[in-house]
MMTF fields as JSON, N, C-alpha, C and O atoms, coordinates in Angstrom:
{
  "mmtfVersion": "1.0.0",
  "mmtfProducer": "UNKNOWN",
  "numBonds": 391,
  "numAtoms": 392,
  "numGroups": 98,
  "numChains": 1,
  "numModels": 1,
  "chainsPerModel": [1],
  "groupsPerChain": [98],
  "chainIdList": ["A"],
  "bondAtomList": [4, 2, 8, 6, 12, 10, 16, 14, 20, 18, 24, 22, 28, 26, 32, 30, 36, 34, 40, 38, 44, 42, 48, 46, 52, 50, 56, 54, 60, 58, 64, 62, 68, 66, 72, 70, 76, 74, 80, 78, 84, 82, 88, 86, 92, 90, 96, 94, 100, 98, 104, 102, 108, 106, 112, 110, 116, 114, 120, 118, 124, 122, 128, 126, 132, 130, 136, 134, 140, 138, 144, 142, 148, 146, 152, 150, 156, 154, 160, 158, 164, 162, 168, 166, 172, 170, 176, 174, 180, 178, 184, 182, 188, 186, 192, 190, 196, 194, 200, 198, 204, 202, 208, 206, 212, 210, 216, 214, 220, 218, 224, 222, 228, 226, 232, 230, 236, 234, 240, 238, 244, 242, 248, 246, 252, 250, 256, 254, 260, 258, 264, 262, 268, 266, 272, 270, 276, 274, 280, 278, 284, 282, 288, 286, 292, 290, 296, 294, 300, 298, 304, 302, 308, 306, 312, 310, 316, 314, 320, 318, 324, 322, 328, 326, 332, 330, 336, 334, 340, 338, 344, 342, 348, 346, 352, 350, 356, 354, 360, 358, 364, 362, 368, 366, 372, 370, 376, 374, 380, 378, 384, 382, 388, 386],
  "bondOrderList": [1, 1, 1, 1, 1, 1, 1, 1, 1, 1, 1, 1, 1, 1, 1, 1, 1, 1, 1, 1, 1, 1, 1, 1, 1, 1, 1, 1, 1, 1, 1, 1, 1, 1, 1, 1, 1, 1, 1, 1, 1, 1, 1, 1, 1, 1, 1, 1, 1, 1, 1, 1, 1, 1, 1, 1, 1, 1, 1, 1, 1, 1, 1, 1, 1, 1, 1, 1, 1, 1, 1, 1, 1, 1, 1, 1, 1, 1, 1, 1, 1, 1, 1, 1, 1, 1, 1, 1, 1, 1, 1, 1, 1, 1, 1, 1, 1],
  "groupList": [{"groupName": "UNK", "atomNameList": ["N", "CA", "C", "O"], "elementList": ["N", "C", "C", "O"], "formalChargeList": [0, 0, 0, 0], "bondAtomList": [1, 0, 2, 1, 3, 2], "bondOrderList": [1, 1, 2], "singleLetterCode": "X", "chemCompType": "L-PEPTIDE LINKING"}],
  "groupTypeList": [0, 0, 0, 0, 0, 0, 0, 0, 0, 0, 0, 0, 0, 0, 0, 0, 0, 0, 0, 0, 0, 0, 0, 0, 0, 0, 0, 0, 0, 0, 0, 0, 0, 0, 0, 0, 0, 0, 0, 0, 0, 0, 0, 0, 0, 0, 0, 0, 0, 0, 0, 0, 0, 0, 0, 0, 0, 0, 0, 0, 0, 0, 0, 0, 0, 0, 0, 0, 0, 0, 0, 0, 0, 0, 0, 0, 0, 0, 0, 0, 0, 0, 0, 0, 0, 0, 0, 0, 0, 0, 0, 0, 0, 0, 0, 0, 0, 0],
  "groupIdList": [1, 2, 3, 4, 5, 6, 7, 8, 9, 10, 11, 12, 13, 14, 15, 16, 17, 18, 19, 20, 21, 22, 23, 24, 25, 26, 27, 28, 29, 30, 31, 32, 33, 34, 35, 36, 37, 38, 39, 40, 41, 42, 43, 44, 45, 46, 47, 48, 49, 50, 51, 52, 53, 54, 55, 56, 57, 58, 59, 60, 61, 62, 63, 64, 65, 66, 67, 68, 69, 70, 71, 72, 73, 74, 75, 76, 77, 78, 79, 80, 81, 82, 83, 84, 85, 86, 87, 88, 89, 90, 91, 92, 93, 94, 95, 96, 97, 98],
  "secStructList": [7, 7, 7, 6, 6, 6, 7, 7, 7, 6, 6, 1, 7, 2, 2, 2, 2, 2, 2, 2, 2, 2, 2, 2, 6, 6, 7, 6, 6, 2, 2, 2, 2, 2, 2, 2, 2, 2, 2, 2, 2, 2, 2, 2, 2, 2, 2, 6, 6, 6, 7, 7, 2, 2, 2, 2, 2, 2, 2, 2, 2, 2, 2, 2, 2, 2, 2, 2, 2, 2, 6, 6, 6, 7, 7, 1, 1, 1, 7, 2, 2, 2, 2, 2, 2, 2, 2, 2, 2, 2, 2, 2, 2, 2, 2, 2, 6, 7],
  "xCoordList": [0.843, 0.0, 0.891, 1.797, 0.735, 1.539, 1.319, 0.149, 1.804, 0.89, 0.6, 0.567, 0.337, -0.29, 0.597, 0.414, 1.539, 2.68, 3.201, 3.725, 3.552, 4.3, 3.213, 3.763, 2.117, 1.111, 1.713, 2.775, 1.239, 1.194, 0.327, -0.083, -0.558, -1.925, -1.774, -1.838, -1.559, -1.594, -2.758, -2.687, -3.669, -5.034, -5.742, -6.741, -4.475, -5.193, -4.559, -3.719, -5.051, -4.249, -3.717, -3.92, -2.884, -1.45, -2.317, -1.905, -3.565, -4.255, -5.472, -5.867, -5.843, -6.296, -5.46, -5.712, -4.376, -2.989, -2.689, -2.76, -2.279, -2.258, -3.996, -3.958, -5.069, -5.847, -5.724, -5.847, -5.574, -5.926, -4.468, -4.492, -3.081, -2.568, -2.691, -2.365, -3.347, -3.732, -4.947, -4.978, -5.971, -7.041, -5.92, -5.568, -5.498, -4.559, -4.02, -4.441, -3.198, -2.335, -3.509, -3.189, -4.732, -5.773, -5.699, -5.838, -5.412, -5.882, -7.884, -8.401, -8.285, -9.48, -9.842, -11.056, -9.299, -8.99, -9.682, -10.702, -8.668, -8.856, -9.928, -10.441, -10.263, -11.223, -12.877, -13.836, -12.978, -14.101, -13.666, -14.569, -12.48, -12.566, -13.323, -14.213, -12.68, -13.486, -15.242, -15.984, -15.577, -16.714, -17.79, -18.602, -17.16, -17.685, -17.613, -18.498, -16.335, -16.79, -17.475, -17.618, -17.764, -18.555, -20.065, -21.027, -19.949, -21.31, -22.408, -22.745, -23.148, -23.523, -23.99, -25.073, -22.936, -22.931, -23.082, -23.515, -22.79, -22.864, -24.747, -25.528, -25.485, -26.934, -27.507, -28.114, -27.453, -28.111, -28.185, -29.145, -27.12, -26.953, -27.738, -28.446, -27.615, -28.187, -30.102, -30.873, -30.315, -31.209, -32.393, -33.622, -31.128, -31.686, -31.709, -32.333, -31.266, -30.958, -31.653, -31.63, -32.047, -33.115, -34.66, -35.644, -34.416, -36.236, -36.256, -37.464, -35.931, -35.991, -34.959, -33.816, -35.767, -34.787, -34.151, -33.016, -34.6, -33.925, -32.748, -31.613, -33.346, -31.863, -30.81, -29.635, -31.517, -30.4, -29.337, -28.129, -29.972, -28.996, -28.072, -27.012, -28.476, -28.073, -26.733, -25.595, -27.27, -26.499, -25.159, -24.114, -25.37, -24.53, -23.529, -22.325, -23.987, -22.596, -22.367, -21.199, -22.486, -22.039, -20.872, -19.818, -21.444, -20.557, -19.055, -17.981, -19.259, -17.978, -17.445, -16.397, -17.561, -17.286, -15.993, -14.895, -16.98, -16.168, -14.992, -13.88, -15.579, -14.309, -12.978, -12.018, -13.445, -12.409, -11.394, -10.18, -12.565, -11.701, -11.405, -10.454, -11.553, -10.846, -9.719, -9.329, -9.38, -8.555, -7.355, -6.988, -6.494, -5.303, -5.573, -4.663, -6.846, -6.494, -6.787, -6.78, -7.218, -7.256, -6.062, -5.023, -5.987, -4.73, -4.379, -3.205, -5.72, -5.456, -5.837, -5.721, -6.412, -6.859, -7.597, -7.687, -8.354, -9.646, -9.28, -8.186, -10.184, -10.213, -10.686, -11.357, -10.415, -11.325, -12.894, -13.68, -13.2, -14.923, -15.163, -16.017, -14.684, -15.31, -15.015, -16.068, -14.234, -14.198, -15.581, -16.623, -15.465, -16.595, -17.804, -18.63, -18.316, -19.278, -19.383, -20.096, -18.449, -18.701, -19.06, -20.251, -18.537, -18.992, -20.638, -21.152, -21.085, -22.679, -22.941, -22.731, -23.417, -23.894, -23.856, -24.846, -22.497, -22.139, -23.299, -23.898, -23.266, -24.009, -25.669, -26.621, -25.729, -27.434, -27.928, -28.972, -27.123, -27.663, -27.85, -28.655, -26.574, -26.75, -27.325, -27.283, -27.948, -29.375, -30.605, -31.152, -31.124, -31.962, -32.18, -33.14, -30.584, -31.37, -31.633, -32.083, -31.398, -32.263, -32.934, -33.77],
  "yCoordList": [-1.165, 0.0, 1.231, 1.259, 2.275, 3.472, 4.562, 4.944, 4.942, 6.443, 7.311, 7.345, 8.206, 9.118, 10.532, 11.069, 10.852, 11.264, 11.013, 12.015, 9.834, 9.121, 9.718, 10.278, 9.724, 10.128, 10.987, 11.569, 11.08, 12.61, 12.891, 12.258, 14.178, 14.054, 15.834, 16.984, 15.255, 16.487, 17.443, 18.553, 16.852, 17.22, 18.223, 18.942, 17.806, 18.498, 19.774, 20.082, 20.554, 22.064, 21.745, 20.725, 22.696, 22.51, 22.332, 21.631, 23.24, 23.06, 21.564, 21.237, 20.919, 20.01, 18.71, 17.971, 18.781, 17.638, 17.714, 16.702, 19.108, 19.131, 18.486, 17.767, 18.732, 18.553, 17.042, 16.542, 16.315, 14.378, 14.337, 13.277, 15.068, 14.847, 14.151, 13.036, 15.444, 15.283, 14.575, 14.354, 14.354, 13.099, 11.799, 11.451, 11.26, 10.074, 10.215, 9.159, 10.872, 10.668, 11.115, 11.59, 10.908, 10.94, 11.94, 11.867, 13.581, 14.539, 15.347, 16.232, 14.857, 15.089, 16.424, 16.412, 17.804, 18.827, 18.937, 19.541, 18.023, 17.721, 17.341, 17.868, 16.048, 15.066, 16.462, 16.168, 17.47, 18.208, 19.265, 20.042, 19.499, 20.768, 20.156, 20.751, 18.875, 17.973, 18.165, 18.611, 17.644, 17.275, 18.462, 18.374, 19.892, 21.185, 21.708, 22.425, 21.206, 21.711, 20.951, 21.529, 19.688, 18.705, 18.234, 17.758, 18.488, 18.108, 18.72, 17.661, 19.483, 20.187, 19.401, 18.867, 19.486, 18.497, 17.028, 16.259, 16.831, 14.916, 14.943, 14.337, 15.895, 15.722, 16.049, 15.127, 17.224, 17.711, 16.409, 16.099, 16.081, 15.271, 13.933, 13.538, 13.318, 12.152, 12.336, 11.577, 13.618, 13.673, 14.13, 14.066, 14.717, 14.532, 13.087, 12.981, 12.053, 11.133, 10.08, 8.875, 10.395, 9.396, 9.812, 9.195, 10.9, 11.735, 11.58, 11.549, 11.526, 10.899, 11.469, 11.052, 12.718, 13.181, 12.667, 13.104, 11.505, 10.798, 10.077, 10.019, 9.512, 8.263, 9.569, 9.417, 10.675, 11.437, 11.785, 11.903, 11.94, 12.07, 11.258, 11.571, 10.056, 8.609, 8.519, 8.553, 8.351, 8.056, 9.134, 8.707, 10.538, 11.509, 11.142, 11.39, 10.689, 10.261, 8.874, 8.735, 8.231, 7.493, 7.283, 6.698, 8.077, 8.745, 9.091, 8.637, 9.84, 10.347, 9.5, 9.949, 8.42, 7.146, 6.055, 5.508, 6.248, 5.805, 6.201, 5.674, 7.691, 8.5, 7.914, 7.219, 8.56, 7.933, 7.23, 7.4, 5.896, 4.192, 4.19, 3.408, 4.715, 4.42, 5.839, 5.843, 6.781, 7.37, 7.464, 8.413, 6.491, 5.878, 5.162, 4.818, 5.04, 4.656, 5.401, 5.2, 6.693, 8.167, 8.422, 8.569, 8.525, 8.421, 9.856, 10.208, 10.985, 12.293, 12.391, 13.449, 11.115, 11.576, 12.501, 13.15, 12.795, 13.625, 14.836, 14.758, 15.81, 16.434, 15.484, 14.498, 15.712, 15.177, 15.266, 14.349, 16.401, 16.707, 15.93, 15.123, 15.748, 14.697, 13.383, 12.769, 12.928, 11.436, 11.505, 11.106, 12.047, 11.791, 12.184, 11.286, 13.221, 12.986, 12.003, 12.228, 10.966, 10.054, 8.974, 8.663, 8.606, 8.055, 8.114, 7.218, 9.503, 9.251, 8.925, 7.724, 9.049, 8.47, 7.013, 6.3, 6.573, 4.981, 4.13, 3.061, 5.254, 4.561, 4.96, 4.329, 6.123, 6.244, 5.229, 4.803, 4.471, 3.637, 1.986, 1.088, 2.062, 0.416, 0.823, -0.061, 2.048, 1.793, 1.517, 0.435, 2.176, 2.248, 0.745, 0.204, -0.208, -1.487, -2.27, -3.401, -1.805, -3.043, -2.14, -2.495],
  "zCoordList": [0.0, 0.0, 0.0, 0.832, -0.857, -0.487, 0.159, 0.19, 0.483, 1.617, 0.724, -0.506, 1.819, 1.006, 0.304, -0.788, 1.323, 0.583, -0.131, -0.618, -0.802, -2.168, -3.217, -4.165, -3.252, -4.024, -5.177, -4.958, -6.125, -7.014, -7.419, -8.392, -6.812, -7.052, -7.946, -7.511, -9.306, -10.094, -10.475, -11.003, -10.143, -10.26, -9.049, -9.028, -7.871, -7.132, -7.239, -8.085, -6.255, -5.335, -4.359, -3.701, -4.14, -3.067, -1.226, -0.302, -1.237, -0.294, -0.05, 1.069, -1.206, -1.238, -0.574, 0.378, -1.503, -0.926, 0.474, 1.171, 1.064, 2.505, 3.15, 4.148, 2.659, 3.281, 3.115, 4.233, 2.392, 1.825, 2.603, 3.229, 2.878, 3.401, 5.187, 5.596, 6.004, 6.722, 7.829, 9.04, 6.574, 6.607, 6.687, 7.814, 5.79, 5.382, 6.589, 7.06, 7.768, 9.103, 10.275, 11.364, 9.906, 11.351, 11.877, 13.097, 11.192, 11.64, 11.901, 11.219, 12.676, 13.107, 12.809, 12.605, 12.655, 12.152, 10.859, 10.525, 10.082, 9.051, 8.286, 7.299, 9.078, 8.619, 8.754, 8.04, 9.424, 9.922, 8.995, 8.684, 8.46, 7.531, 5.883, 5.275, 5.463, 4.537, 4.591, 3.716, 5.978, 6.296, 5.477, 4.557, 6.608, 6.632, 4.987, 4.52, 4.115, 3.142, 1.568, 0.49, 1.859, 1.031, 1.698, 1.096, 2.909, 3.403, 2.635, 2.105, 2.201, 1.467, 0.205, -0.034, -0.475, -2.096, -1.962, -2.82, -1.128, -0.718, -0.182, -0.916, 1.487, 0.896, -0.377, -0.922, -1.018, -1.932, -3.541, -4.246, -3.575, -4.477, -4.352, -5.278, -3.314, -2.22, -2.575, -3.162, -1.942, -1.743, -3.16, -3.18, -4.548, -5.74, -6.213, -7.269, -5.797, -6.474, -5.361, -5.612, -4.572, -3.643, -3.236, -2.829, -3.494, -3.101, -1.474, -1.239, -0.878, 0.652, 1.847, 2.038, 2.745, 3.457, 4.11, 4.3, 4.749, 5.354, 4.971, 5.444, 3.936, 3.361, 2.64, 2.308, 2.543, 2.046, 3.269, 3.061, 4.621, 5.369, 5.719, 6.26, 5.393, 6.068, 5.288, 5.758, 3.485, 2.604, 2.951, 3.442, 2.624, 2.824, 4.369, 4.311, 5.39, 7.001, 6.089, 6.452, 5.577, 4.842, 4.175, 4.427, 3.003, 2.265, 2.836, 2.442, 3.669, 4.858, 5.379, 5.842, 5.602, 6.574, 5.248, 5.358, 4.18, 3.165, 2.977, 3.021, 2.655, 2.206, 2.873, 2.541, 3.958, 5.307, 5.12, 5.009, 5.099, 4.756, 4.037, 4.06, 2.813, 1.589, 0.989, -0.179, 1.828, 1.61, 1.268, 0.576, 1.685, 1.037, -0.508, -1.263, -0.756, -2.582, -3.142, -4.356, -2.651, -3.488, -4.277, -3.633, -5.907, -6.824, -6.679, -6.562, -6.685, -7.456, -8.741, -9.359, -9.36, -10.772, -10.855, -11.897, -9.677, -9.992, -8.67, -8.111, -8.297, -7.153, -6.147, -6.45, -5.208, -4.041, -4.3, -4.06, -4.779, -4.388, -5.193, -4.826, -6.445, -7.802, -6.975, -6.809, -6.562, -6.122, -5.449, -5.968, -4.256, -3.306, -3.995, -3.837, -4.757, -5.426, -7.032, -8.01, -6.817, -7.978, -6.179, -6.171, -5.263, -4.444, -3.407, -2.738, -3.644, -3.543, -4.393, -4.224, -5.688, -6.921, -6.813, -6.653, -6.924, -6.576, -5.344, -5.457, -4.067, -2.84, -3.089, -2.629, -3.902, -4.309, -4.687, -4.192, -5.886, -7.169, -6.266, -6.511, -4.981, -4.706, -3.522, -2.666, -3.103, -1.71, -2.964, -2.751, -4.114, -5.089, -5.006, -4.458, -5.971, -6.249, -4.988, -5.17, -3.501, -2.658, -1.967, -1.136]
}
């Protein structure tokens, strides 16, 4: 597995990298500056793509939980916000089929 510093995330900004920097080493800081600034786009999206305030909230701490865990296979191909909003879409479509 490689960290997250070895990374080259050309796609991103110099402030993004510090931020996936600091998520990736369990800065809690961190992980709430993410939160505070995708929370937003993760319900709204959720909640276009489920009709349902609820599962939109659900889906959206979700969403975040993922992010999380799966932060170390973040390449940088994309921005952060595009990953995580290609990751509600992903969790809309498989709450939809069950």
């Amino acid at each position: 597995m490689q960290s997250a510093g070895a990374i080259d995330w050309s796609n991103t900004t110099a402030t993004e990298g510090d931020l996936i920097e600091r998520c990736a080493a369990g800065d809690s800081e961190a992980f709430q500056e993410f939160v505070d600034g995708h929370q937003q786009m993760a319900y709204h999206l959720a909640l276009q793509l489920l009709g349902i305030h609820d599962d939109a909230l659900d889906l959206s701490q979700d969403v975040f939980l993922t992010v999380f865990r799966s932060l170390h296979r973040f390449r940088g191909d994309s921005t952060l916000q595009t990953w995580s909003y290609r990751i509600v879409i992903n969790q809309a479509r498989h709450k939809q089929r069950w």
